[in-house]
N, C-alpha and C positions, 0 to 999 in steps of 0.2 A: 673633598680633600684637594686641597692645591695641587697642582702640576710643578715639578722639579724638572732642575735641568744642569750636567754639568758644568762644573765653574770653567771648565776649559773655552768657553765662549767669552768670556772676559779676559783671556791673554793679556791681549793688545788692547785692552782699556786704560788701562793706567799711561802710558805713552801716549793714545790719540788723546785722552783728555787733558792733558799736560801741554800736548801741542797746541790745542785751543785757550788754554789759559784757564782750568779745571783743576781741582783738588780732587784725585780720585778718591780719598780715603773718605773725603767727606763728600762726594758726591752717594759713596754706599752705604755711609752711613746717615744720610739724611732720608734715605728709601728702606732702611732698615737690610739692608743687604751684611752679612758678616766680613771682616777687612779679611779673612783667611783666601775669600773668595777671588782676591786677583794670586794667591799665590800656591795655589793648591787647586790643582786643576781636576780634579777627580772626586772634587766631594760635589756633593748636589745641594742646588738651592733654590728657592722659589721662582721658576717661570715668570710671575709676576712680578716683582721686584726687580727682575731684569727688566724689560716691556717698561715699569717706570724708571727704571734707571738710563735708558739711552733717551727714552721722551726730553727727563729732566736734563741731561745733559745737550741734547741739542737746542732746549731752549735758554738754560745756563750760558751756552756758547752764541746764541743769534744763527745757529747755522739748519740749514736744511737737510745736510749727507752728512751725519754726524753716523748712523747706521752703516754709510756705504763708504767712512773712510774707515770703521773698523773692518768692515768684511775685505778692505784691501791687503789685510797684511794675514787673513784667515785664512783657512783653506782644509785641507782633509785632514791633516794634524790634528786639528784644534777634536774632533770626533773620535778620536782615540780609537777603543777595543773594535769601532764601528770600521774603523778605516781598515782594521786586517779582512775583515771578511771582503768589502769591494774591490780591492788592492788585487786582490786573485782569484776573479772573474775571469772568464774566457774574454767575453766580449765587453766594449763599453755601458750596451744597455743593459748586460745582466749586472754590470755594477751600478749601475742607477740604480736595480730593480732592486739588490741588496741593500742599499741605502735607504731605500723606501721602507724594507720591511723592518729593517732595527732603527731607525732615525728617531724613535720613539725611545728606545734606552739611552740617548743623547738628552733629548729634549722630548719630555711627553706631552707637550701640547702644539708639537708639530707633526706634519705628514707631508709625504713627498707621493705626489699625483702622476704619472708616467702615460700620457694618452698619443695615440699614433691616426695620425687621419692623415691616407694616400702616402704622399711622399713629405711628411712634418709630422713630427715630433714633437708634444707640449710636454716640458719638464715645471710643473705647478708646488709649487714648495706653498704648504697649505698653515695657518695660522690660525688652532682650535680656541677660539679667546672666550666663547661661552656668553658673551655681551660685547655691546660697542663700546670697544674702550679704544684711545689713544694708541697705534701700534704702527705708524709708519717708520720708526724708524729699526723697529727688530722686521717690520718685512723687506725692508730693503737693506738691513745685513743677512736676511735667509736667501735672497735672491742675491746677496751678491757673493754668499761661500758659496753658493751653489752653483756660480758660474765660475767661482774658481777651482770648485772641484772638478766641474768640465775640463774647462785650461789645465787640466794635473795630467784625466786621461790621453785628453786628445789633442795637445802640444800647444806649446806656447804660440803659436801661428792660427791657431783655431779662432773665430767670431762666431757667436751665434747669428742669424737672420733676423731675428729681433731680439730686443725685451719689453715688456709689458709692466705693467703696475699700477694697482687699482687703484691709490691716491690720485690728488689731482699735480699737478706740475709745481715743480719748487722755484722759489726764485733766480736760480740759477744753474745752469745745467752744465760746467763745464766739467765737471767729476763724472757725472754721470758718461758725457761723450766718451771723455777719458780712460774710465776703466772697463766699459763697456765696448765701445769702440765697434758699436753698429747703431741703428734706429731704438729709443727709447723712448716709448710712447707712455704716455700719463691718462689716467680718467679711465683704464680699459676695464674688460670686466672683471678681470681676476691677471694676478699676480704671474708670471710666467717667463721664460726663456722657450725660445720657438729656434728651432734648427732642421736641419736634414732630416730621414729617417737612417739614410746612409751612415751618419754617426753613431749611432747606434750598432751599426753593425760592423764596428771597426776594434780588432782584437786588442785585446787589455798585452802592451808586450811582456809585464812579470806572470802571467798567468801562471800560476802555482795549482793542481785539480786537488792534492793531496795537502797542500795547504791551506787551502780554501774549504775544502774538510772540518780540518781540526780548527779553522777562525771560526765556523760554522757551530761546531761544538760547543767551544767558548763562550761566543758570546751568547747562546740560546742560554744559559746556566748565567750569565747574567740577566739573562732580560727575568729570567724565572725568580730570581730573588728581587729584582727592581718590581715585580708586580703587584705585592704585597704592601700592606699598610703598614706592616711591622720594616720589613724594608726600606719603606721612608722615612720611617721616623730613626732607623739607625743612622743611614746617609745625613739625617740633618742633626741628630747627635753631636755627628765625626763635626761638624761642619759651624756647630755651636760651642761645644767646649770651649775651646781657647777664648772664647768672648767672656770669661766668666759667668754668662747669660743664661745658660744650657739648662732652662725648667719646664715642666709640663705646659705650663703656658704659653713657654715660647714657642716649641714646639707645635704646640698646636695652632698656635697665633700663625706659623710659616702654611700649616697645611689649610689655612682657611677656615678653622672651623675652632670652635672653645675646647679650653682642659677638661671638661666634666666628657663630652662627645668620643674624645681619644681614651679617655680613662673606660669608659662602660663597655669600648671598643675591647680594649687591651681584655678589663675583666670576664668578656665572653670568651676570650680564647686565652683562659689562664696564663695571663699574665700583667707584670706590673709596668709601668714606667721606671720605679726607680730598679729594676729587674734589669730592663734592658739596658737600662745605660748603665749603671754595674759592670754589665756582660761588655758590653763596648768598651768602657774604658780599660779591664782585662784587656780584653782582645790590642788594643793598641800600647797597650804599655807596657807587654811583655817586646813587642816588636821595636819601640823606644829605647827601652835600654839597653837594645843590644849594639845599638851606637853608640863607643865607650865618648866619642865626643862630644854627644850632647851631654848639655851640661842635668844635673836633674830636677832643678831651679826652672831649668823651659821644657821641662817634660811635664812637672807641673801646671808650668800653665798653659800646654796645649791640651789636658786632661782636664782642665776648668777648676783645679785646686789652687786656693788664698795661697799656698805658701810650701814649701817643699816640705816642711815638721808634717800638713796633713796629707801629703800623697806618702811618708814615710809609713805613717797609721795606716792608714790605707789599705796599705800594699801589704803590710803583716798581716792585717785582719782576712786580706782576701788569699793571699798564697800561704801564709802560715810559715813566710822566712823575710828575713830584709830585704833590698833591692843587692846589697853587695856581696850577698848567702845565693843571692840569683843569679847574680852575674857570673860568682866562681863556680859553678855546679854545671858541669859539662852536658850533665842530660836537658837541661833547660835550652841550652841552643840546638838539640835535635827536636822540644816541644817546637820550637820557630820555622823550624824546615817544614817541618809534616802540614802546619796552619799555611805553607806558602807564601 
């Protein structure tokens, strides 16, 4: 099954590809990436699609830091549910070390490596790719949020001592000096940011212990639903629909593997495809309409329906009242609070 990762990684895609003279809509649509994905930062989409989509865009553009001008405007933000729990660390290295351990419900075909020899510190942002394929330019956006998420703890005045990166040297380095702003070595053996050990041991100043708790909480009860194969295939549901495209096949086309493979999946643990997305589109359509301003014309089509007559059918068939029998009926907006 493919590796997923949130769309929140693609913020600042649409802006940096524009700046180079890029059609972002059609740059994610010639990788087969969904357009939801520059605007809707919490649904998950194939690791791999991304990986071809900054390749194609740096070669689209002629440029070599096509990776390391989006990871300039990135940073802990872009990680969401992952940044509460490192946010309220005691120390800097215990927010690394949090990072390390959920950076995987970000992006599951990454890892963050945390090794200490003497007085150095290797911070290794590691890229599970399964085969040699084309990937300098999402490791030098992983190393380069990663050294802005340093710059977040340990102040705008921080440098690391080096950086390292296992490709060979680009044709021109003056980004790199730039946002870097220490030695940047090319050809090394592996991918990395080298510092102090000292920094590490330097306190996080929101340190929250009773907030850091409940981020803890939280996000374990995410990673626990991300781990499943039923899990992924709702995330890319959410993340299909509005393309009107949202079928067994596509679905399965994103996780790497054919519809007959997902389907034998599903029917061992009694269930269907058209089950789940059923269930999904429920689930987010009771939450839609309770925005009296969207209109129900684009509740439709972010639910994958031709035409608002069949999200009308739909909706009767599945609640047993209209959408405007739902809307007036006062217990239906405490069904919304309890789902959160």
């Amino acid at each position: 099954m493919a590796d997923l990762i949130r769309a929140a990684c693609l913020t600042h895609y649409a802006d940096v590809a524009r700046s180079v003279g890029l059609d972002p809509a059609k740059m994610l649509k010639g990788v087969g990436l969904p357009a939801k994905g520059l605007t809707d930062p919490d649904i998950k989409i194939p690791s791999g699609g991304v990986r071809r989509l900054l390749e194609a865009s740096a070669a689209a553009a002629a440029i070599d830091d096509f990776g390391l001008r989006l990871a300039e405007r990135g940073g802990l933000s872009n990680l969401g549910p992952i940044a509460l729990v490192a946010r309220e660390q005691a120390t800097v290295g215990a927010a690394m070390e949090a990072l390390g351990r959920y950076i995987h419900i970000h992006n599951e075909s990454v890892r963050l490596r945390i090794e200490r020899h003497a007085d150095l510190v290797f911070i290794e942002p590691l890229l599970l790719l399964g085969r040699p394929v084309p990937a300098r330019q999402s490791a030098e956006l992983l190393v380069g949020v990663t050294y802005r998420i340093l710059s977040a703890f340990l102040g705008s005045g921080w440098r690391p001592l080096d950086v390292h990166f296992a490709h060979p040297a680009p044709r021109h380095r003056e980004t790199y000096r730039r946002f870097f702003n220490c030695n940047v070595a090319f050809g090394a053996e592996f991918d990395a940011i080298i510092c102090p050990t000292s920094d590490m041991d330097r306190t996080m100043a929101a340190a929250d212990a009773s907030m850091a708790r409940y981020a803890q909480s939280y996000i374990d009860s995410i990673a626990e639903r991300s781990s499943t194969i039923e899990g992924k295939i709702r995330e890319l549901i959410v993340a299909l629909l509005p393309t009107g495209r949202c079928s067994l096949d596509r679905v399965a086309q994103h996780l790497g593997c054919d519809g007959r493979t997902v389907q034998r999946w599903l029917a061992e643990h009694g269930k269907s495809f058209s089950e789940i997305l059923d269930a999904q589109r429920a689930e987010m359509v009771v939450r839609l309409i309770e925005d009296r301003h969207r209109s129900l014309p684009a509740v439709a089509e972010l639910l994958g329906f031709s035409a608002q007559s069949a999200l009308a059918r739909w909706f009767k068939e599945r609640f047993g009242c209209s959408i405007t029998q739902w809307r007036t009926d006062p217990r239906h907006s405490n069904i919304v609070e309890k789902m959160g």
